[in-house]
C-alpha positions as CSV (number, residue, x, y, z in Angstrom):
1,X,224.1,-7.9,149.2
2,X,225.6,-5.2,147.1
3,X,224.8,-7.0,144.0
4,X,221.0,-6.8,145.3
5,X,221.2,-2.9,146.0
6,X,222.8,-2.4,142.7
7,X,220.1,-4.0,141.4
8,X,217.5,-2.5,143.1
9,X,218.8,1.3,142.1
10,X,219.4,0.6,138.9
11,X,215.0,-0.5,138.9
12,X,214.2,2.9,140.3
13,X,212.8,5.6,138.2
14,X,215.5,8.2,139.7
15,X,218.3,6.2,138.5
16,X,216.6,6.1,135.0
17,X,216.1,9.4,135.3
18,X,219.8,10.2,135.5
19,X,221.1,7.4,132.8
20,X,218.5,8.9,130.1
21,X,219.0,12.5,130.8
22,X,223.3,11.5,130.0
23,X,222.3,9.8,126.5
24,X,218.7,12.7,125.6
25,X,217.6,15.7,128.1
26,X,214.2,15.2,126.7
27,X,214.1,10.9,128.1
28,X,215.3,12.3,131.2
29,X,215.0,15.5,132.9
30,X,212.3,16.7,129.9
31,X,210.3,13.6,131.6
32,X,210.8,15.1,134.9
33,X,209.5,18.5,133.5
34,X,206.6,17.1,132.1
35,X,205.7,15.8,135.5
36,X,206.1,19.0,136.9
37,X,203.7,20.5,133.8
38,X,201.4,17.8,134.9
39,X,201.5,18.2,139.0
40,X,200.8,22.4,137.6
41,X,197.8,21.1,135.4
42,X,196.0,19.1,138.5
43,X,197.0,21.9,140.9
44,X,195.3,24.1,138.4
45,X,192.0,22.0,138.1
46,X,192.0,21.2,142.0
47,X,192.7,24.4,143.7
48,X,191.8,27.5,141.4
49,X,189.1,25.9,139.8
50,X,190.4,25.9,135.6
51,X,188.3,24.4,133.3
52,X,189.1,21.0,136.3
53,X,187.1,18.4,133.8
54,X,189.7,18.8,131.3
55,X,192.9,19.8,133.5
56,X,192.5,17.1,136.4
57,X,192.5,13.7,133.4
58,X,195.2,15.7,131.3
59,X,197.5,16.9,134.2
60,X,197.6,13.5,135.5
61,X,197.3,11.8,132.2
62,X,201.0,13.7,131.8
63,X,202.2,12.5,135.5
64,X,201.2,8.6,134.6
65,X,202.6,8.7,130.8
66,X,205.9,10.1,131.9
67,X,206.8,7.9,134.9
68,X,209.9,5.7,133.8
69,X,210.2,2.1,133.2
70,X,206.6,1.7,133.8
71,X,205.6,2.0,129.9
72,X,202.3,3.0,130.7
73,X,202.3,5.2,127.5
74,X,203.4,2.3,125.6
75,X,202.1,0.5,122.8
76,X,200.7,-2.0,125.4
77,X,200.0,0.4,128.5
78,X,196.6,1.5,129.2
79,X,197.4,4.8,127.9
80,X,199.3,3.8,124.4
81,X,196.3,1.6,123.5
82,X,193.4,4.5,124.9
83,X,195.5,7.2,122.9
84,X,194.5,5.0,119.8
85,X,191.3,7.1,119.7
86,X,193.5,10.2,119.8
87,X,195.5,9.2,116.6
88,X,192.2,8.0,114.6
89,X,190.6,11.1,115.4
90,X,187.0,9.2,117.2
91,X,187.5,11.3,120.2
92,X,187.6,14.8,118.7
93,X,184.4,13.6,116.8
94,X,182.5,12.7,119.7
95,X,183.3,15.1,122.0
96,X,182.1,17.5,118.5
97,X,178.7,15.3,119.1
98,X,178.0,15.8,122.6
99,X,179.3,19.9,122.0
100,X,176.3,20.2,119.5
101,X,173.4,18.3,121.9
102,X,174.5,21.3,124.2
103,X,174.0,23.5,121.8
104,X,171.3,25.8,120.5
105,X,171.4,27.3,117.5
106,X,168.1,29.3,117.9
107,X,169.7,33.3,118.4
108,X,172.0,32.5,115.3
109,X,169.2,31.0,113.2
110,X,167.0,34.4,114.2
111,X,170.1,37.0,113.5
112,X,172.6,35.1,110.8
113,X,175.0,37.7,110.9
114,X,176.3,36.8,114.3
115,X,178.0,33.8,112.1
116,X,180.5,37.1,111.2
117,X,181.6,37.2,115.0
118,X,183.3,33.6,114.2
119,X,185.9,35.4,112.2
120,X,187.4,36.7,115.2
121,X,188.6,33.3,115.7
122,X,190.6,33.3,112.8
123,X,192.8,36.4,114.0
124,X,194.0,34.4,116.7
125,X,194.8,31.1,114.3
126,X,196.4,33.0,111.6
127,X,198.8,35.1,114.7
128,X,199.9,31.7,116.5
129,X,200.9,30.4,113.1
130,X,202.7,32.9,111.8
131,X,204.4,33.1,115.4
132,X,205.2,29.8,114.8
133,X,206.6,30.4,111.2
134,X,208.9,33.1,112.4
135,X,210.1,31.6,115.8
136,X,211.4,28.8,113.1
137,X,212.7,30.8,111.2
138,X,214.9,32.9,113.7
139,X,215.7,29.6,115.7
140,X,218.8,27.3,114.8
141,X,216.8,24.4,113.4
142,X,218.7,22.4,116.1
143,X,216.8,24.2,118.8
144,X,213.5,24.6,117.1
145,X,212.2,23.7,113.4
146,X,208.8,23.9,112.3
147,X,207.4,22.5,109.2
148,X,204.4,24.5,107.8
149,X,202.1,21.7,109.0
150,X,203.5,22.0,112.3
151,X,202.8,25.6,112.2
152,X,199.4,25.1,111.1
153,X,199.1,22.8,113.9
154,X,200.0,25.1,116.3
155,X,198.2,28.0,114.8
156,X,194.8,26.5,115.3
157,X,195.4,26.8,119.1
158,X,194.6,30.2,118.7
159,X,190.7,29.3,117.5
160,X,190.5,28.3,121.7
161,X,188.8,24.9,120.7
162,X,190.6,21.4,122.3
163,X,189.2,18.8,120.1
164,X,189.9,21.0,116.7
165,X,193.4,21.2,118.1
166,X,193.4,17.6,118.6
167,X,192.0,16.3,115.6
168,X,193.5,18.8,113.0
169,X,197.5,17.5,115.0
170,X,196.6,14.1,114.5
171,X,196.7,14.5,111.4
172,X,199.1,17.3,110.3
173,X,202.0,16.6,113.4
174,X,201.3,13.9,115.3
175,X,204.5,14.4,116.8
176,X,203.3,17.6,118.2
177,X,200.1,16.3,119.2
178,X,200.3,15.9,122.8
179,X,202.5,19.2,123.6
180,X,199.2,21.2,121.5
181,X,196.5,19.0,123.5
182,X,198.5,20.6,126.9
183,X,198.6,24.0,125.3
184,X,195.1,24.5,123.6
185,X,193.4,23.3,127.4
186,X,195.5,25.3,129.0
187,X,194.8,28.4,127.2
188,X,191.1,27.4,127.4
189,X,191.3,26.8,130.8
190,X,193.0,30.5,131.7
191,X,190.6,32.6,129.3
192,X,189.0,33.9,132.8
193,X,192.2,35.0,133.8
194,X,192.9,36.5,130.3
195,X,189.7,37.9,128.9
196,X,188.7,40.6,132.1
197,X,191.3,43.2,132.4
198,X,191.3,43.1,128.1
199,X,187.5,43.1,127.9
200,X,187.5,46.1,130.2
201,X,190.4,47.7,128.9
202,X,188.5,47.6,125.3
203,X,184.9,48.0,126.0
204,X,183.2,50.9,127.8
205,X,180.6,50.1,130.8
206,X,177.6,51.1,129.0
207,X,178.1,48.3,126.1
208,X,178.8,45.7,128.5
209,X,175.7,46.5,130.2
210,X,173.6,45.6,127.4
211,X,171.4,42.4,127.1
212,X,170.9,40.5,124.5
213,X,168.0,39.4,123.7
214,X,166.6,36.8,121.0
215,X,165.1,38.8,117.9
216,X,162.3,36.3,116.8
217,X,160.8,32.7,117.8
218,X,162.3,30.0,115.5
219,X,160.4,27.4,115.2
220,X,161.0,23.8,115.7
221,X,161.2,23.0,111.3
222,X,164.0,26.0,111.6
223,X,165.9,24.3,113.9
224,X,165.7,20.7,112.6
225,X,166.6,21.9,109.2
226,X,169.7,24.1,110.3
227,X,171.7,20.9,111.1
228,X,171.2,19.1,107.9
229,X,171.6,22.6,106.0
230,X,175.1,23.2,107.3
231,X,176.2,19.2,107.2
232,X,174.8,19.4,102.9
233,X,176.7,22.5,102.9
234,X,180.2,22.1,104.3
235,X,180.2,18.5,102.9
236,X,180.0,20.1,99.6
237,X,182.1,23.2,99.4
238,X,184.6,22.0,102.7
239,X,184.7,17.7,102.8
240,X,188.1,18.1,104.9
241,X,186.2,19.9,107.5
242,X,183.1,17.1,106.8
243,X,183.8,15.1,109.7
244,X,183.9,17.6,113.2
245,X,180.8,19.8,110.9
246,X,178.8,16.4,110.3
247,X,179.3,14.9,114.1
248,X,178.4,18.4,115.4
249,X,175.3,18.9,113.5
250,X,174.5,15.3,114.0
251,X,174.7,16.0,118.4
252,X,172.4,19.3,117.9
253,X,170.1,17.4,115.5
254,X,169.3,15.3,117.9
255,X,168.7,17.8,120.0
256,X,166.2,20.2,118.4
257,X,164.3,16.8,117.0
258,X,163.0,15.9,120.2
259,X,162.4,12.1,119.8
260,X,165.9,10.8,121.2
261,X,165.7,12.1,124.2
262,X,167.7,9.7,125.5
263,X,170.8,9.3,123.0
264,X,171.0,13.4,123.4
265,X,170.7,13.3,127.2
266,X,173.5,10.5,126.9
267,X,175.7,12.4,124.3
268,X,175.4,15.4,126.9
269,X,176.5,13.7,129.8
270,X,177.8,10.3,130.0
271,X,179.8,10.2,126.5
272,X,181.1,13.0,126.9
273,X,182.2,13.0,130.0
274,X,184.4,9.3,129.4
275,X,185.5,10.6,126.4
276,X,187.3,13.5,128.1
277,X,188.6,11.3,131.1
278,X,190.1,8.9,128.2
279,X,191.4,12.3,126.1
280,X,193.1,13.3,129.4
C-alpha cells in the first residue's frame, strides 16, 4: 500500500514540480509561473475585455504547455507538432494575408505622406532594443545575456505588431520566441490602457477633435495596382522583408480586385481566426 502511494505522488505534477525546481528553478517553479502568466492572460481576455481573441488561445496555450509530465508541448504533443507553423514562419504569413483583406489602402493611396506616420513605429523598436542591449550589458551574464539578435528580437516588440514579432524571433532567437509572442500581445492587448492618459497628456482638445476625412476618390485601377507596386518594390530593394510585404499585399489584392469574394471573405474570417487559435 505504501509502495502504491509512493507511486502515485511521485505521478503527480506537484511532486514534479518540487524535484525539478531542486535540479532548474526554471523546470520547476518558472513552470509554475508561467501558469500563473497564463491564468493572468485568460483573466485578462475574459473579464476586462484585452484584445480576448489573442489573450484567451495564448493564456491558455501557456497553462496547457506548462503542465508537467503531460508533454503536451512536446515534440509529439498537440502543441509541439501545431508550434511547427510557429518555427517555419506559415502562421505569421497568413495571419499578414487575412491583415491585408481587412485592409484598405484608399486614404494612404489619396495622401502618401501619411506613409511618414509609420516611422513612429521605429522609435519604439530602436528604444526596446537598445533597452535590451544595455540591460545585457549591466546584467551578470549569468542572470541575463542578450546576443544582438536577441536584442533585435526583442526590440521589434516595440513596432506593437504580433506576427512581425513572431516571425522576425523565429528566425533570429527562437529560444526567445515564445517569452516575445507573450510580450508583443500583451502590450497590444493594454494599448487602451496605455495610449489615453499619454494621448491627452500630449495633444490639446481641439486637434483631437478633428476629422479626418479622405482627400480624393481612388479609383478601383489605383487600388489594384498599389498591392503589386509595393510587392515589385520591397522584393527588390528589401527581399528579407519579401515574405510578410508579399502575403500582405497578396490579402488586400484580393480585396480591392473584387472577383474572389470568397477567398477574401475567407482570409478575413475563417483563416484567420484558426490561425490565431493555433498561434495561441
Amino acid at each position: 500500500m505504501g509502495g502504491m502511494l509512493k507511486n502515485l505522488w511521485a505521478s503527480t505534477g506537484i511532486n514534479n514540480f518540487i524535484v525539478m525546481t531542486k535540479l532548474d528553478w526554471t523546470l520547476g517553479i518558472g513552470r509554475v509561473i508561467m501558469i500563473g502568466v497564463g491564468l493572468l492572460l485568460v483573466y485578462l481576455a475574459i473579464f476586462k475585455g484585452f484584445e480576448p481573441l489573442l489573450l484567451l488561445p495564448i493564456g491558455f496555450g501557456a497553462v496547457m504547455s506548462n503542465i508537467p509530465l503531460a508533454d503536451i508541448a512536446g515534440p509529439d504533443g498537440i502543441l509541439g507538432i501545431l508550434f511547427q507553423g510557429v518555427n517555419l514562419g506559415i502562421y505569421p504569413l497568413l495571419i499578414f494575408m487575412g491583415v491585408g483583406a481587412m485592409t484598405d489602402f484608399g486614404p494612404l493611396i489619396a495622401n502618401p505622406k501619411t506613409a511618414l506616420l509609420g516611422g513612429a513605429a521605429q522609435l519604439g523598436i530602436f528604444g526596446a532594443l537598445c533597452g535590451a542591449v544595455l540591460i545585457s550589458h549591466f546584467t551578470p551574464d549569468y542572470i541575463i545575456n542578450f546576443s544582438l539578435k536577441d536584442a533585435a528580437s526583442i526590440g521589434i516588440i516595440g513596432g506593437a505588431d504580433g506576427p512581425t514579432a513572431i516571425f522576425l524571433a523565429s528566425r533570429l532567437s527562437p529560444n526567445l520566441l515564445g517569452s516575445i509572442a507573450v510580450a508583443a500581445y500583451s502590450y497590444m492587448a493594454l494599448v487602451p490602457i496605455i495610449f489615453p492618459p499619454i494621448i491627452k497628456a500630449l495633444i490639446p482638445v481641439h486637434e483631437r477633435k478633428i476629422k479626418m476625412s479622405q482627400l480624393r476618390k481612388v479609383t478601383k485601377l489605383e487600388k489594384v495596382v498599389f498591392p503589386i507596386f509595393i510587392t515589385l518594390l520591397c522584393c527588390l530593394l528589401l527581399p528579407d522583408a519579401g515574405p510578410l510585404i508579399s502575403m500582405l499585399m497578396l490579402g488586400n489584392l484580393m480585396r480591392e480586385c473584387m472577383c474572389v469574394d470568397r477567398l477574401s471573405d475567407t482570409a478575413q474570417n475563417a483563416l484567420i481566426n484558426i490561425v490565431t487559435i493555433f498561434l495561441g
